[in-house]
BALOTI-971277 format. One record per atom (N, C-alpha, C, CB): x, y, z; residue in one letter; atom name; residue number from 1. Coordinates in steps of 0.1 Angstrom, whole numbers, padded with zeros to 4 digits. Glycine has a CB too. Example, Ala and Ser with C-alpha at 12.3 -4.5 7.8 and 13.67 -1.06 7.14 Angstrom:
2
<<0132,-0057,0078>,A,N,1>
<<0123,-0045,0078>,A,CA,1>
<<0132,-0033,0078>,A,C,1>
<<0113,-0045,0090>,A,CB,1>
<<0128,-0022,0071>,S,N,2>
<<0137,-0011,0071>,S,CA,2>
<<0129,0000,0079>,S,C,2>
<<0141,-0006,0057>,S,CB,2>
***
This chain:
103
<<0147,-0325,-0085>,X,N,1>
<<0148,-0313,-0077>,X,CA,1>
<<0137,-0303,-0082>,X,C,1>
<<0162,-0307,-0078>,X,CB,1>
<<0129,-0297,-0071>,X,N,2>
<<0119,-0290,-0076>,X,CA,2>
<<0123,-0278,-0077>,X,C,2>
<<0108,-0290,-0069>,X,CB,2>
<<0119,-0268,-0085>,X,N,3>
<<0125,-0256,-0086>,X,CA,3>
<<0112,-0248,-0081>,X,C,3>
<<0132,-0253,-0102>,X,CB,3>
<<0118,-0236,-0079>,X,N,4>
<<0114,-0226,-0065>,X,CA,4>
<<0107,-0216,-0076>,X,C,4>
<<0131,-0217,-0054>,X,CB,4>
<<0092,-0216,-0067>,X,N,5>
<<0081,-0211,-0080>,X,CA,5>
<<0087,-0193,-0073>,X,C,5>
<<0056,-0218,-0077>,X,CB,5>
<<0083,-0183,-0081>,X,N,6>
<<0083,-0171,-0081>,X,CA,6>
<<0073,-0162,-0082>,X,C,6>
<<0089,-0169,-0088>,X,CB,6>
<<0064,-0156,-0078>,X,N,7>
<<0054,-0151,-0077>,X,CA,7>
<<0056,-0135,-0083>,X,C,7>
<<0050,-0154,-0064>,X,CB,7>
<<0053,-0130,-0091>,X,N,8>
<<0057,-0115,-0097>,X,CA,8>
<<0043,-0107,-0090>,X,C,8>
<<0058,-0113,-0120>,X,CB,8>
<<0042,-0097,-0088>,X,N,9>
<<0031,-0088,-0086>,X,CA,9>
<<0021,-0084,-0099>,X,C,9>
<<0037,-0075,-0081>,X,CB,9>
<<0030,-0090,-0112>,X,N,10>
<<0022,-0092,-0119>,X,CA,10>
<<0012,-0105,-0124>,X,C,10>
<<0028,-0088,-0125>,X,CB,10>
<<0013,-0112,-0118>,X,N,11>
<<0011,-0125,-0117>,X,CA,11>
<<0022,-0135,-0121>,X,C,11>
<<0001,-0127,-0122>,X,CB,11>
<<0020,-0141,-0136>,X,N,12>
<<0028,-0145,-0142>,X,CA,12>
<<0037,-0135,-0151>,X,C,12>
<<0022,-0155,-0148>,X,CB,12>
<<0036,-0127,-0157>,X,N,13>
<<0047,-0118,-0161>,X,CA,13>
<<0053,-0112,-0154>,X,C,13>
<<0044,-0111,-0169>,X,CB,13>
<<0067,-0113,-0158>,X,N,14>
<<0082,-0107,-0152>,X,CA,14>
<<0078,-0096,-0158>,X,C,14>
<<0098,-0113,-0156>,X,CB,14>
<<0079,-0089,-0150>,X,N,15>
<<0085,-0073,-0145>,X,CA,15>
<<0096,-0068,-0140>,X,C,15>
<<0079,-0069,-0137>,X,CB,15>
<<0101,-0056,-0143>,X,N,16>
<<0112,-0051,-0140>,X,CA,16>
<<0120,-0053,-0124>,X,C,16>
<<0108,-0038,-0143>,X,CB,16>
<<0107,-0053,-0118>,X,N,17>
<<0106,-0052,-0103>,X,CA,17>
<<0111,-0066,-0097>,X,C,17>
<<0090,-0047,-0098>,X,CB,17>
<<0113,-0075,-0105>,X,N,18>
<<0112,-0090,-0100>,X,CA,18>
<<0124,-0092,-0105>,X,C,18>
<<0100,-0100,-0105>,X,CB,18>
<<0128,-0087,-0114>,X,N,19>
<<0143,-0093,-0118>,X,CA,19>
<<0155,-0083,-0111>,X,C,19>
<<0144,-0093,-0137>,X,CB,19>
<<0147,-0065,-0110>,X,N,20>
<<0159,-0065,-0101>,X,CA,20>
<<0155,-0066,-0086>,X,C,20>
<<0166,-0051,-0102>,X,CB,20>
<<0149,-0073,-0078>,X,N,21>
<<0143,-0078,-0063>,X,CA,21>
<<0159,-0094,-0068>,X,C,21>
<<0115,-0085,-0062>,X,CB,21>
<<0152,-0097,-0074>,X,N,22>
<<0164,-0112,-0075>,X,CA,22>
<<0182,-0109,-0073>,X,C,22>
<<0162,-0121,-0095>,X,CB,22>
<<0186,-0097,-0085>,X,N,23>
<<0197,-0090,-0089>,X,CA,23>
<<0204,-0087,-0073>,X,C,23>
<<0193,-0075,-0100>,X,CB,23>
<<0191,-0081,-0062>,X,N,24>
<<0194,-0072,-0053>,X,CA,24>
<<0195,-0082,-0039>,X,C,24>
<<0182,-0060,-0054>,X,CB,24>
<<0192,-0092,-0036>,X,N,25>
<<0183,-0103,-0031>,X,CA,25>
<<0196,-0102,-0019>,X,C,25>
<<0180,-0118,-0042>,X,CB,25>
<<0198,-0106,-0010>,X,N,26>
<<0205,-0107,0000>,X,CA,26>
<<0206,-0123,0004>,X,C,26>
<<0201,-0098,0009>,X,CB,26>
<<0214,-0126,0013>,X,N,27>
<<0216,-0142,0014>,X,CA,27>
<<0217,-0143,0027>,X,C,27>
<<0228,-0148,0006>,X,CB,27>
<<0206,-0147,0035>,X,N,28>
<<0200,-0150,0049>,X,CA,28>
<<0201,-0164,0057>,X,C,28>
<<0185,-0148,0048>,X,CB,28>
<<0204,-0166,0063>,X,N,29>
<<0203,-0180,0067>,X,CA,29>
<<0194,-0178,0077>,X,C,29>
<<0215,-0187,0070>,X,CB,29>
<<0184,-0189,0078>,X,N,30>
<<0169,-0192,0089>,X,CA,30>
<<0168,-0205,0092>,X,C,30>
<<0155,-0189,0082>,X,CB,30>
<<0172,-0211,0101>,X,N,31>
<<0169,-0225,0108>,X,CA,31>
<<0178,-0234,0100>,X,C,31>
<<0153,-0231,0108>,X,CB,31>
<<0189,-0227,0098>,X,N,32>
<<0199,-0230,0086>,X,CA,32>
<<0201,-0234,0078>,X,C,32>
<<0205,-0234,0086>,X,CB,32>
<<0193,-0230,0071>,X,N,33>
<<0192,-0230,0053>,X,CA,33>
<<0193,-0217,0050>,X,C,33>
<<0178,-0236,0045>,X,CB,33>
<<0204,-0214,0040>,X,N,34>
<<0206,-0201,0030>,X,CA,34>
<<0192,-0202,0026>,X,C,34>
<<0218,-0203,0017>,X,CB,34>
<<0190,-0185,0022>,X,N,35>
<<0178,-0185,0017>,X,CA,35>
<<0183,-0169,0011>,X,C,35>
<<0164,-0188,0029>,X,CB,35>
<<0177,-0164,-0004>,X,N,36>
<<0178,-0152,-0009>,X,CA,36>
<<0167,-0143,-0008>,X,C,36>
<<0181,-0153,-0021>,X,CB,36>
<<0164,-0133,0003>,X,N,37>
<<0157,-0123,0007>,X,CA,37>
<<0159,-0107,-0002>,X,C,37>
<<0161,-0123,0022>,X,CB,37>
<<0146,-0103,-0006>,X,N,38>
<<0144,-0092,-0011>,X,CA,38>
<<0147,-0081,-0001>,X,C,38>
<<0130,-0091,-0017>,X,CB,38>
<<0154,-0070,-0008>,X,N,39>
<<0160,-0058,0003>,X,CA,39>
<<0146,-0048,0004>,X,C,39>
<<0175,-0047,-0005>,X,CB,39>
<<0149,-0042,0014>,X,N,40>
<<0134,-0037,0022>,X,CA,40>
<<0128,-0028,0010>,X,C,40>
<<0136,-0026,0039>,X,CB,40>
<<0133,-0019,-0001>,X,N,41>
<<0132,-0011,-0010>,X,CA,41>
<<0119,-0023,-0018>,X,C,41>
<<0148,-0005,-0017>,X,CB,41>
<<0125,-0032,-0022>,X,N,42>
<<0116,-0037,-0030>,X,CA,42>
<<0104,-0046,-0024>,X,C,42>
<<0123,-0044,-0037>,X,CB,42>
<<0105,-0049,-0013>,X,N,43>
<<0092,-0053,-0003>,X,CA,43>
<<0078,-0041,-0002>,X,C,43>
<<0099,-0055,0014>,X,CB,43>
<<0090,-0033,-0002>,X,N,44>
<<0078,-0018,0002>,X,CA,44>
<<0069,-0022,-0015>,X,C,44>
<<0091,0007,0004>,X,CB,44>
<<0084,-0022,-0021>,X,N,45>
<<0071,-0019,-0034>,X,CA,45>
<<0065,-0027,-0036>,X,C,45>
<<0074,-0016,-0048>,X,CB,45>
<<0066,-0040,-0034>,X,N,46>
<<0060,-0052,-0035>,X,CA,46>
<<0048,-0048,-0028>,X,C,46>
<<0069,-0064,-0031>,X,CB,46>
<<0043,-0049,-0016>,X,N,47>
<<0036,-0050,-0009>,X,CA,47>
<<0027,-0032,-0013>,X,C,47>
<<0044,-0056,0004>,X,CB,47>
<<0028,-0023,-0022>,X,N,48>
<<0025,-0012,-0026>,X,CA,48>
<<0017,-0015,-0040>,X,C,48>
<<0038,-0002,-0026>,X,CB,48>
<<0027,-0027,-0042>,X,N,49>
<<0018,-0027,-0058>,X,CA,49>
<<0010,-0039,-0055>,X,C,49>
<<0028,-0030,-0075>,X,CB,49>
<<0000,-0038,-0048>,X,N,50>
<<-0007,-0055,-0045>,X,CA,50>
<<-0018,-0044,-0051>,X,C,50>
<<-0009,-0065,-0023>,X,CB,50>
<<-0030,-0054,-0059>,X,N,51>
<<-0044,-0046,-0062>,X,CA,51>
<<-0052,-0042,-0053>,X,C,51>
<<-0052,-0054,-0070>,X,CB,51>
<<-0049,-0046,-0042>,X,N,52>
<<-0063,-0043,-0030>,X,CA,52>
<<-0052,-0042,-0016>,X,C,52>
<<-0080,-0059,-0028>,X,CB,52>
<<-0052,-0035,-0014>,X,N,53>
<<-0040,-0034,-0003>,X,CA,53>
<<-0042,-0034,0008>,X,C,53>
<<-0033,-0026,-0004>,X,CB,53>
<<-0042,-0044,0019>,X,N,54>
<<-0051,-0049,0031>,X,CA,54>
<<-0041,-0038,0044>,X,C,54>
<<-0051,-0072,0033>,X,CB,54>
<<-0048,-0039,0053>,X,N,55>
<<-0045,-0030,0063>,X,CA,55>
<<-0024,-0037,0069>,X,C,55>
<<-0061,-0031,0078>,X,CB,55>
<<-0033,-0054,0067>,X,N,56>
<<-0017,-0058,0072>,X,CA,56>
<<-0003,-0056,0062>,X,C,56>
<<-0018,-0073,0075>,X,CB,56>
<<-0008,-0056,0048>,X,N,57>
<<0000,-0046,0037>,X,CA,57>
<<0003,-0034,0046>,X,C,57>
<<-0009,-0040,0022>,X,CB,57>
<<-0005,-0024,0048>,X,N,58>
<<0000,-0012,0050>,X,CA,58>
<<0008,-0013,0063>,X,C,58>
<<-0011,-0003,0049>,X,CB,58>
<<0006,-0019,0074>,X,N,59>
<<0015,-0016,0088>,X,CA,59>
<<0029,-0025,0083>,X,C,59>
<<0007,-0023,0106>,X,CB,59>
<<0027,-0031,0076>,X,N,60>
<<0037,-0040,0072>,X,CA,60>
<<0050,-0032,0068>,X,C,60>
<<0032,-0049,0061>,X,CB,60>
<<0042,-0019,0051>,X,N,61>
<<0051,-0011,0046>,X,CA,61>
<<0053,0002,0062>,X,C,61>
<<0043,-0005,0029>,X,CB,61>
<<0048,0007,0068>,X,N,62>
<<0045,0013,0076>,X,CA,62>
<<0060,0009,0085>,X,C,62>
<<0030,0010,0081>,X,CB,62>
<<0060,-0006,0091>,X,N,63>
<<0069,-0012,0096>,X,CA,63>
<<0083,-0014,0093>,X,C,63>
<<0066,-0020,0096>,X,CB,63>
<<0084,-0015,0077>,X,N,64>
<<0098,-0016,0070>,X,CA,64>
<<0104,0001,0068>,X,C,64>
<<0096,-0025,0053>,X,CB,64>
<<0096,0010,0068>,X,N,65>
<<0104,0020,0069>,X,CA,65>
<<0107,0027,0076>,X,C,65>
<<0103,0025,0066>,X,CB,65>
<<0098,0024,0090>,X,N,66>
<<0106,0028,0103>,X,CA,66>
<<0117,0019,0106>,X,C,66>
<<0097,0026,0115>,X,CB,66>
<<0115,0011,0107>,X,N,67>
<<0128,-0003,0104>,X,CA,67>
<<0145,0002,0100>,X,C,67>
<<0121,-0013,0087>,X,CB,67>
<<0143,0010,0086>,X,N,68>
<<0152,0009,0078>,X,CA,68>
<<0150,0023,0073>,X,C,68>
<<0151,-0003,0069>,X,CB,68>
<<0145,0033,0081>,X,N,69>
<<0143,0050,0073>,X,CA,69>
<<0157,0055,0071>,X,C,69>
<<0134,0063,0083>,X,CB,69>
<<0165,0054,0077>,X,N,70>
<<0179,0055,0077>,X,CA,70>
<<0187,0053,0061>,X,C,70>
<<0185,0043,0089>,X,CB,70>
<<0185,0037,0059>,X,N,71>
<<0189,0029,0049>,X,CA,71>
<<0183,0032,0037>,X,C,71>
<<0188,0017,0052>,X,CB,71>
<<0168,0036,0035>,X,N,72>
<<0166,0026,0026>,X,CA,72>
<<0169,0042,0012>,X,C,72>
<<0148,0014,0028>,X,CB,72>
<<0168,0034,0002>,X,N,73>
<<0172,0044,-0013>,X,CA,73>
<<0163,0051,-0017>,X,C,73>
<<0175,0037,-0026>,X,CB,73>
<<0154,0059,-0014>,X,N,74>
<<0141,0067,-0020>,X,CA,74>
<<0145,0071,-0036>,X,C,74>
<<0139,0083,-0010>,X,CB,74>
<<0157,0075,-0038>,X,N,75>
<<0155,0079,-0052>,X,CA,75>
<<0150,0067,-0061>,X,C,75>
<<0169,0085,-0057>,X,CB,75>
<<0159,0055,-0056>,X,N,76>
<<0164,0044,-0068>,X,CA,76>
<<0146,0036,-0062>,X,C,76>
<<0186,0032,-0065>,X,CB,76>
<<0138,0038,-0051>,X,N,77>
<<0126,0033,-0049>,X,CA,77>
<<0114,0044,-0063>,X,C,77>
<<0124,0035,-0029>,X,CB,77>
<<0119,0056,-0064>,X,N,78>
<<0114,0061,-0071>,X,CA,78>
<<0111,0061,-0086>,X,C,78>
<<0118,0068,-0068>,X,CB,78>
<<0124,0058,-0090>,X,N,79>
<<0126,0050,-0102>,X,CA,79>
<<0118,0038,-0109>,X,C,79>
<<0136,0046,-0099>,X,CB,79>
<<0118,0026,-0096>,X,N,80>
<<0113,0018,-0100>,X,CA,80>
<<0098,0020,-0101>,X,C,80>
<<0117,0009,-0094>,X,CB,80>
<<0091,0029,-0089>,X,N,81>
<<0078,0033,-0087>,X,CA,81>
<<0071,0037,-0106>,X,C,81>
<<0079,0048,-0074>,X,CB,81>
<<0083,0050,-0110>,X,N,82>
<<0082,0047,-0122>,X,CA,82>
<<0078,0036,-0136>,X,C,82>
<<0088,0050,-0122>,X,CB,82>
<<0089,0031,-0133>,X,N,83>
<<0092,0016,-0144>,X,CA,83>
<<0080,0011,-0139>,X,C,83>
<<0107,0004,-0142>,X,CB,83>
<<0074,0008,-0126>,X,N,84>
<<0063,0003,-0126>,X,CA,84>
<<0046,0007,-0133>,X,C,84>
<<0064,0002,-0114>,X,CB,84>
<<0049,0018,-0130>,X,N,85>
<<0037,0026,-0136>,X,CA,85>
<<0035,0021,-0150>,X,C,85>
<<0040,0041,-0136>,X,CB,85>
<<0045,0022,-0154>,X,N,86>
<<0043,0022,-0167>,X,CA,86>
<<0041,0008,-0173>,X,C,86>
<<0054,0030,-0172>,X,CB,86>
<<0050,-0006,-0160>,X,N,87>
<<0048,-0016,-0168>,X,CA,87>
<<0035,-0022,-0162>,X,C,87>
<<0059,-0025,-0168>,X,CB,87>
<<0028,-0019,-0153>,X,N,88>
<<0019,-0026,-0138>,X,CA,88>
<<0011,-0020,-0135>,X,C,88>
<<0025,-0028,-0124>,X,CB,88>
<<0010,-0005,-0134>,X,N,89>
<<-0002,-0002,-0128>,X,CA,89>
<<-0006,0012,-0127>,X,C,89>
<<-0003,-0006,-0115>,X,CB,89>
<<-0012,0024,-0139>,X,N,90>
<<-0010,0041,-0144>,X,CA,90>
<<-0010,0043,-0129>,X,C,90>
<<-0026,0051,-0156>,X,CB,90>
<<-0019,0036,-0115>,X,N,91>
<<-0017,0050,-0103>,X,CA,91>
<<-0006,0046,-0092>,X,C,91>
<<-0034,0052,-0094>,X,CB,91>
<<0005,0036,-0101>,X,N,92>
<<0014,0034,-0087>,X,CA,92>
<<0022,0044,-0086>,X,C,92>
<<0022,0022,-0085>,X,CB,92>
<<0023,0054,-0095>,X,N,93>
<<0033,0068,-0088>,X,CA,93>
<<0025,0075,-0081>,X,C,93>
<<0039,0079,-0099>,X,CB,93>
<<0013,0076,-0079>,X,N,94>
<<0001,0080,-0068>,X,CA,94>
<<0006,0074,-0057>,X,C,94>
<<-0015,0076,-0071>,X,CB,94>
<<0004,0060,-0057>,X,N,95>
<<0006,0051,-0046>,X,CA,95>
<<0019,0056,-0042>,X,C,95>
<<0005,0036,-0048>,X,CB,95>
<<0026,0059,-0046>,X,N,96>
<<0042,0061,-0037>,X,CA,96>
<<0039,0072,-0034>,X,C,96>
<<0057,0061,-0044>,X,CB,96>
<<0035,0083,-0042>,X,N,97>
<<0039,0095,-0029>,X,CA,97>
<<0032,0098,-0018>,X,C,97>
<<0041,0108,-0033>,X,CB,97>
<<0022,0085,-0018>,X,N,98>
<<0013,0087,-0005>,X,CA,98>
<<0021,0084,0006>,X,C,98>
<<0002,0077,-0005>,X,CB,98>
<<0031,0071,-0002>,X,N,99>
<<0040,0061,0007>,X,CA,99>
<<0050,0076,0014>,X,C,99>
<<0052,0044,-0004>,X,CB,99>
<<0056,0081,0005>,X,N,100>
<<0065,0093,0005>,X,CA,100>
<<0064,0097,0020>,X,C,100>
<<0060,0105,-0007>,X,CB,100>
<<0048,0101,0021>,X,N,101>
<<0045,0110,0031>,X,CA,101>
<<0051,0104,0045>,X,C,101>
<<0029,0111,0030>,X,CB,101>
<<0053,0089,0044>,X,N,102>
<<0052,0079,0060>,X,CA,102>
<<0064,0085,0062>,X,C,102>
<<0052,0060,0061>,X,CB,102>
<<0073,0087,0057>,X,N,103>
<<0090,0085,0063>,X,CA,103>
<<0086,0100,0072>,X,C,103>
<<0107,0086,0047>,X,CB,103>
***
């Protein structure tokens, strides 16, 4: 049985962000197979902490929070924006409150 590769934003090192994306993960079914999907909070960040962040990144994050502006957790997104900074990348608390601005 092959086991299901995982891709971190850090590359190969686990980060905070990856273990709670898994913790948080929801359970989908698609052409019927279960499948565990990341909640939109951690997509945003996912797709926020990419090194070069292509236009289809941005309508993408652009997309999930119109989507889900209602839903989604800004504080507990904030948080992690933190933890990330600190484990991933000194300007991703920059990068979020740019994100901030979309909602």
């Amino acid at each position: 049985m092959r086991r299901p590769v995982i891709q971190s934003i850090s590359g190969l090192q686990a980060i905070t962000i990856d273990r709670v994306a898994l913790e948080r993960a929801v359970e989908v079914k698609i052409f019927g197979k279960k499948w565990r999907v990341a909640r939109p909070e951690e997509l945003i960040l996912y797709k926020l902490g990419r090194r070069k962040l292509t236009r289809f990144d941005e309508q993408d994050i652009k997309e999930l929070i119109e989507a889900q502006s209602d839903n989604l957790d800004w504080k507990r997104m904030e948080c992690l924006a933190d933890t990330l900074r600190n484990e991933y990348a000194s300007d991703f608390k920059e990068r979020f409150k740019k994100l901030k601005k979309l909602r």
